[in-house]
Structures are given as structure tokens and as C-alpha cells.
Backbone as JSON Lines, residues from 0, in Angstrom:
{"i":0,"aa":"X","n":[0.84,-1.17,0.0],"ca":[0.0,0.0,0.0],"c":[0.88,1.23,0.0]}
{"i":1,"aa":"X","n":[0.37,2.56,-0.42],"ca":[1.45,3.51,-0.73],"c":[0.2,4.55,-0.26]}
{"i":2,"aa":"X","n":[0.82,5.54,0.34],"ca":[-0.08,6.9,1.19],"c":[0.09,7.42,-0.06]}
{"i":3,"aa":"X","n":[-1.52,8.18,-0.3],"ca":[-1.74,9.11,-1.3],"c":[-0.67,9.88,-1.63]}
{"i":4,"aa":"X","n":[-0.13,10.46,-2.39],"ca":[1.09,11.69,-2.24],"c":[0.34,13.19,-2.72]}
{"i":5,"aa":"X","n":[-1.23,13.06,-3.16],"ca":[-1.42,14.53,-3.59],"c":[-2.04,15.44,-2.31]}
{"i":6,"aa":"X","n":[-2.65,14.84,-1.87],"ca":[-3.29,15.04,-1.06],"c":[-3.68,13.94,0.42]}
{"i":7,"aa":"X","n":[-4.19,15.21,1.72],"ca":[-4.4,14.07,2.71],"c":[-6.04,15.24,3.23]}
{"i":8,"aa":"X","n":[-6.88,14.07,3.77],"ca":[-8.3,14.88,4.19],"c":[-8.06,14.54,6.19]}
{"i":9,"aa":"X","n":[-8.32,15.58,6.4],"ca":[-7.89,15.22,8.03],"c":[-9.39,14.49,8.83]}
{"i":10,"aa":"X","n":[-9.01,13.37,9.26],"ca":[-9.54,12.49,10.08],"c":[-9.12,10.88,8.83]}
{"i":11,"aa":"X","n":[-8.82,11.02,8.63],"ca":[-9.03,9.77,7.31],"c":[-7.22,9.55,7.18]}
{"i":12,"aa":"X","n":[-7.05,7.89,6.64],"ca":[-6.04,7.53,5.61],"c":[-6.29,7.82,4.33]}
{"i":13,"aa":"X","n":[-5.59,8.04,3.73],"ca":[-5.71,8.31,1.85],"c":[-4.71,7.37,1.59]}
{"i":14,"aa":"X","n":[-4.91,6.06,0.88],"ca":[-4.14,5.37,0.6],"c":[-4.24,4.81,-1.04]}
{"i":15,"aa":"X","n":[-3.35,4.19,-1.77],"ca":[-3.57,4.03,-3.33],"c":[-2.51,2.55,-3.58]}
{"i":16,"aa":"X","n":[-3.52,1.64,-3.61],"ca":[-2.46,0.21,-3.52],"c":[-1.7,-0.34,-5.22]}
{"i":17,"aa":"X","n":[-0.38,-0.94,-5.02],"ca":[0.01,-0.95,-5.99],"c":[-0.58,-2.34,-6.61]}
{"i":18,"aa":"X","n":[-1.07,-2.5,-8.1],"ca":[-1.58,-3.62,-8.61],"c":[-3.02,-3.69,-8.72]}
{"i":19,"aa":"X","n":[-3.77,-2.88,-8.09],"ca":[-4.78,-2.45,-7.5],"c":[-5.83,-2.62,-8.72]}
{"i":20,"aa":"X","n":[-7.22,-3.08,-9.1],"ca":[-7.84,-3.31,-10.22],"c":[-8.51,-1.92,-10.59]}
{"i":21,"aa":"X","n":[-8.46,-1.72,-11.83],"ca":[-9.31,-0.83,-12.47],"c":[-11.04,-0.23,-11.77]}
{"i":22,"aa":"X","n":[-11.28,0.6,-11.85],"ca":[-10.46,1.91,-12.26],"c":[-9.93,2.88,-11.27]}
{"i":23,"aa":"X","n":[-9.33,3.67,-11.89],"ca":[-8.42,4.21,-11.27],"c":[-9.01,5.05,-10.01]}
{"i":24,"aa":"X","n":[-8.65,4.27,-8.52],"ca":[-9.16,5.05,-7.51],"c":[-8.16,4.78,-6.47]}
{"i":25,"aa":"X","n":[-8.46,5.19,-5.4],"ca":[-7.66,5.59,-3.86],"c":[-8.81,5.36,-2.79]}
{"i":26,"aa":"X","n":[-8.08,4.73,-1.71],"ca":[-9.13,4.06,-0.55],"c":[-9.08,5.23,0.35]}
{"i":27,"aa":"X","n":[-10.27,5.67,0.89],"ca":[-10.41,6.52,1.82],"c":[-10.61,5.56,3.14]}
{"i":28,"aa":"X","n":[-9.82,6.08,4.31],"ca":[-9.85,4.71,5.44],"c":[-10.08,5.51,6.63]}
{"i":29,"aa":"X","n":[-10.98,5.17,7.45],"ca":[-11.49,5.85,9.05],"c":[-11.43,4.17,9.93]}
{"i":30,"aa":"X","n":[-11.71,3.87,10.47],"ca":[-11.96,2.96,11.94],"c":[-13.46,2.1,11.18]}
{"i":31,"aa":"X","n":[-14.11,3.18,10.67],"ca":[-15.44,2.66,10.51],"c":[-15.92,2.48,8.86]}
{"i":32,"aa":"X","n":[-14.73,2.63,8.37],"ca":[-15.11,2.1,6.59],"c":[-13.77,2.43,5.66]}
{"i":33,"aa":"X","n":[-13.92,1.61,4.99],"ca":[-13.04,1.37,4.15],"c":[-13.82,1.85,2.62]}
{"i":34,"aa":"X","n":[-13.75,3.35,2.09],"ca":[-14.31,3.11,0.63],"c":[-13.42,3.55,-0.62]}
{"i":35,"aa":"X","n":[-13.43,2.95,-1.85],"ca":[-12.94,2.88,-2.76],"c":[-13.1,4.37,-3.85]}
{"i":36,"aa":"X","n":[-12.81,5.54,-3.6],"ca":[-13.3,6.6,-3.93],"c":[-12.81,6.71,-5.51]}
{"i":37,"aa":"X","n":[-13.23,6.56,-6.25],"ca":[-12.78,6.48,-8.17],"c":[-12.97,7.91,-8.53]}
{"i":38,"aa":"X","n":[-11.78,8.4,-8.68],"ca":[-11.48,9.95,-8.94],"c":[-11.74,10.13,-10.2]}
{"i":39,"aa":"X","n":[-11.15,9.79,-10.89],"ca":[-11.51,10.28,-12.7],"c":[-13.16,9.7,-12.86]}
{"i":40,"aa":"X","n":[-13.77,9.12,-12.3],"ca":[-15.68,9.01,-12.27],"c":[-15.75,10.05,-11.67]}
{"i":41,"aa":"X","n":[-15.31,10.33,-10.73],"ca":[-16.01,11.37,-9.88],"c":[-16.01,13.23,-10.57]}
{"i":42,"aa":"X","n":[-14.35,13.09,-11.19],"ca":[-14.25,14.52,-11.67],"c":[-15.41,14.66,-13.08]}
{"i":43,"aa":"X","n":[-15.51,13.41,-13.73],"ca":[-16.89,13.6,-15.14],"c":[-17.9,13.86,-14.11]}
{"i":44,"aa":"X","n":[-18.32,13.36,-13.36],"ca":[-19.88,12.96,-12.85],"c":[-19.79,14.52,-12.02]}
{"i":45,"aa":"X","n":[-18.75,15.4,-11.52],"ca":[-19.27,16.15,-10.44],"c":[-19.77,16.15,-9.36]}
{"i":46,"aa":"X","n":[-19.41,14.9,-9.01],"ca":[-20.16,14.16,-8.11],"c":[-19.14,12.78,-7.07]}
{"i":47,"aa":"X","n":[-19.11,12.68,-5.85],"ca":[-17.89,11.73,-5.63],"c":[-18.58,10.35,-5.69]}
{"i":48,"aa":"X","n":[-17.73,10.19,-7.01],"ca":[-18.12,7.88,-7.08],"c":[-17.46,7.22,-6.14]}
{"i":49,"aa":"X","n":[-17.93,6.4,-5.38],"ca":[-17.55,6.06,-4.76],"c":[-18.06,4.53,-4.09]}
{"i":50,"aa":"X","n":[-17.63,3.3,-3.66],"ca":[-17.95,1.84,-3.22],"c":[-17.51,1.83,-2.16]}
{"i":51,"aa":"X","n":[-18.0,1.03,-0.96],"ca":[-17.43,0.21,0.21],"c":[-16.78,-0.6,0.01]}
{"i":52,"aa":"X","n":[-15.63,-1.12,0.33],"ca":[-14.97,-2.12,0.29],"c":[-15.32,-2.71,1.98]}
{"i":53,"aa":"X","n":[-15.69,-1.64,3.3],"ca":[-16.22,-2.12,4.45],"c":[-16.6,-0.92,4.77]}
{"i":54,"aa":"X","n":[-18.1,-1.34,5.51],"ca":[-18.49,-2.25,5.68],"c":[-19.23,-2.78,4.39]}
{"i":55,"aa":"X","n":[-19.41,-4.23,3.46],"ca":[-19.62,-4.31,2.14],"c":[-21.33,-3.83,1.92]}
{"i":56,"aa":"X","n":[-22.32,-3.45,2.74],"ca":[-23.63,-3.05,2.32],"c":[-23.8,-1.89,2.94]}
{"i":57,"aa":"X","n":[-22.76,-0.93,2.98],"ca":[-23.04,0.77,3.24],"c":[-23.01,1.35,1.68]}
{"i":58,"aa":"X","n":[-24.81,1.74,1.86],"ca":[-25.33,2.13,0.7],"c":[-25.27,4.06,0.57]}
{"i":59,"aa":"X","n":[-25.19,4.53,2.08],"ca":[-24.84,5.74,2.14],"c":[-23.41,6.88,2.35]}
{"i":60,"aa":"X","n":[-23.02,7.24,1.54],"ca":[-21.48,7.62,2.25],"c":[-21.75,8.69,3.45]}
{"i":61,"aa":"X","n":[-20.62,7.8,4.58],"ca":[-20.49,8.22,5.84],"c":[-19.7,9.57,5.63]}
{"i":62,"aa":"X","n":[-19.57,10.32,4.69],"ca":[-18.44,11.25,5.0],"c":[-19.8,12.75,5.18]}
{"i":63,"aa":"X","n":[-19.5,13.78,6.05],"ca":[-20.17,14.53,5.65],"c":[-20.5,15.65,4.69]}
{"i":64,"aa":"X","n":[-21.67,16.18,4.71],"ca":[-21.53,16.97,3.15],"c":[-20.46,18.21,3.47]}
{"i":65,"aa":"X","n":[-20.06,18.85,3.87],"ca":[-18.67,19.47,3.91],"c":[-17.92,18.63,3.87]}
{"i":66,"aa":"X","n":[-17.13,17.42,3.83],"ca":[-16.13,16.83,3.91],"c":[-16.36,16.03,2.24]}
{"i":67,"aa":"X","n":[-17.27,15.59,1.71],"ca":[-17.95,15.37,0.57],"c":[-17.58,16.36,-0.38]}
{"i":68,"aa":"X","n":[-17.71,17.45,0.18],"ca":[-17.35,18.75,-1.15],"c":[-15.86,18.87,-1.14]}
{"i":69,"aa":"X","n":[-14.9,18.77,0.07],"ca":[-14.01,19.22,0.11],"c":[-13.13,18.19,-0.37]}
{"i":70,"aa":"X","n":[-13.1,16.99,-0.29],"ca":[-12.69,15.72,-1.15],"c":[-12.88,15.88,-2.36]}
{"i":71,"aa":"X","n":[-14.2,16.14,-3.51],"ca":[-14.28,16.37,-4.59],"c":[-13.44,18.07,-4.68]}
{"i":72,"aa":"X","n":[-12.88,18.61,-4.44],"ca":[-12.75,20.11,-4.61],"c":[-11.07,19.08,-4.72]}
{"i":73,"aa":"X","n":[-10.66,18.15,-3.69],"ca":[-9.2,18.14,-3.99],"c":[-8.95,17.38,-5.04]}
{"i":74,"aa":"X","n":[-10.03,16.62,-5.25],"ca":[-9.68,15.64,-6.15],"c":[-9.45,16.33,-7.81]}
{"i":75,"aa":"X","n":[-10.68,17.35,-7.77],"ca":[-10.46,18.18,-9.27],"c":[-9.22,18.5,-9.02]}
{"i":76,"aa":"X","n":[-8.73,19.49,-8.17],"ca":[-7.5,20.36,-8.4],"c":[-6.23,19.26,-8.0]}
{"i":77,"aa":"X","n":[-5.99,18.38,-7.64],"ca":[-5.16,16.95,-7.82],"c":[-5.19,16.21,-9.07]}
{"i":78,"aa":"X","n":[-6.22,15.96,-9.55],"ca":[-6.42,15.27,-11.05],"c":[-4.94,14.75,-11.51]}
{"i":79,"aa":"X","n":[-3.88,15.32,-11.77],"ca":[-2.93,14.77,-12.74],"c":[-1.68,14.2,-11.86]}
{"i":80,"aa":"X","n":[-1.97,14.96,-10.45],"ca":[-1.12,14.0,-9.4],"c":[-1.44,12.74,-9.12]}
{"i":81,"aa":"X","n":[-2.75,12.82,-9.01],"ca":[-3.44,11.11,-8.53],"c":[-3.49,10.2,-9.68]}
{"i":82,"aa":"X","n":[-3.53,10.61,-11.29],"ca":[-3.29,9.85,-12.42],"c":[-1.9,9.37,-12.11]}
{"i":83,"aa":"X","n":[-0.91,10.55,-11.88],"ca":[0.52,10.25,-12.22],"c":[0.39,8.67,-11.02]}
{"i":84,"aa":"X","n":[0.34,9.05,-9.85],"ca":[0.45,7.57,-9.13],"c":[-0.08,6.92,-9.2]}
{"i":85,"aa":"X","n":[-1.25,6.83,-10.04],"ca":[-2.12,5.38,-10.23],"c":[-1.08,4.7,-11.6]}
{"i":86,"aa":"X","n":[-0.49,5.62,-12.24],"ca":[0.26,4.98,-13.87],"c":[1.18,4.46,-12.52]}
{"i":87,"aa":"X","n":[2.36,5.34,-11.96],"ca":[3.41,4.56,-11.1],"c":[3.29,3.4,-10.38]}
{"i":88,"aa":"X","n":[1.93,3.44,-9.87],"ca":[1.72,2.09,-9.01],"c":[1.23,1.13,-10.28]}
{"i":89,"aa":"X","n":[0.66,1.35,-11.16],"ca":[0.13,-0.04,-12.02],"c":[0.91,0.44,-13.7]}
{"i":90,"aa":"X","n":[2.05,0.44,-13.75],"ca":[2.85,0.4,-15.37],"c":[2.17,-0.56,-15.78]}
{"i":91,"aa":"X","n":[2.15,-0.05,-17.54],"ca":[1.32,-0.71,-18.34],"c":[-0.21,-0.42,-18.14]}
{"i":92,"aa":"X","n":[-0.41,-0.04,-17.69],"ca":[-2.29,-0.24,-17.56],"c":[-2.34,1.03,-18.02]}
């Protein structure tokens, strides 16, 4: 596993694993969930895409709506940092 390098959201891990399956995202990590946040969906959609990896049937994201905006706000203005380490962690893909 490799700590985000563009960014960090305070209360949370930002982590981005190497080998990691398509598409290109970064795990947001608290005590109480593990979710799979897919940045390049999220910067088209305007909106943060996002899956549980835990707990696996949290249908609502736990983050709040200020913390929701401010994650999508880093993720636009990060965009080509968080590509660059998703190419570094998975060459070839």
C-alpha cells in the first residue's frame, strides 16, 4: 500500500495500492469504513463515485456533506497528481 502523495483529508487515511484493479481510484480509510473513492468518475460525474470495500452493504457515504465537497474540490485540483500515481503504481495499464 502507498499513502496518497497529492493530497491528505484530516480524520481519514488516503491510501492508493500498488496492482490495484481498475479503475483508477484511492481508498479513503477511518476505523469505521473502508471506501474505494474512483477519482476520474467522480471529476466527469461532479459528483464523488464512490464503493465500500467495508463495511460491504453501506449504501450511504459516511463522509459529511462538507467533507464530501471538500474531497471532490481536492480531487479536481489533484487530477494529474493522482493519475501520475495510479500509472506509477500499475505500469502498463
Amino acid at each position: 500500500m502507498a499513502k496518497l502523495d497529492a493530497f491528505q483529508l484530516p480524520g481519514y487515511a488516503l491510501e492508493m495500492y500498488p496492482g490495484d484493479h481498475s479503475p483508477p481510484h484511492f481508498h479513503l480509510i477511518s476505523d469505521s469504513c473502508n471506501l474505494r473513492i474512483k477519482f476520474n468518475i467522480s471529476i466527469i460525474r461532479r459528483e464523488l463515485a464512490w464503493d465500500s470495500k467495508y463495511p460491504e452493504n453501506l449504501k450511504v457515504c459516511p463522509l459529511s456533506g462538507p467533507e464530501e465537497k471538500l474531497l471532490l474540490e481536492l480531487i479536481r485540483k489533484n487530477c494529474k497528481a493522482l493519475n501520475k500515481q495510479w500509472k506509477t503504481l500499475h505500469p502498463g495499464r
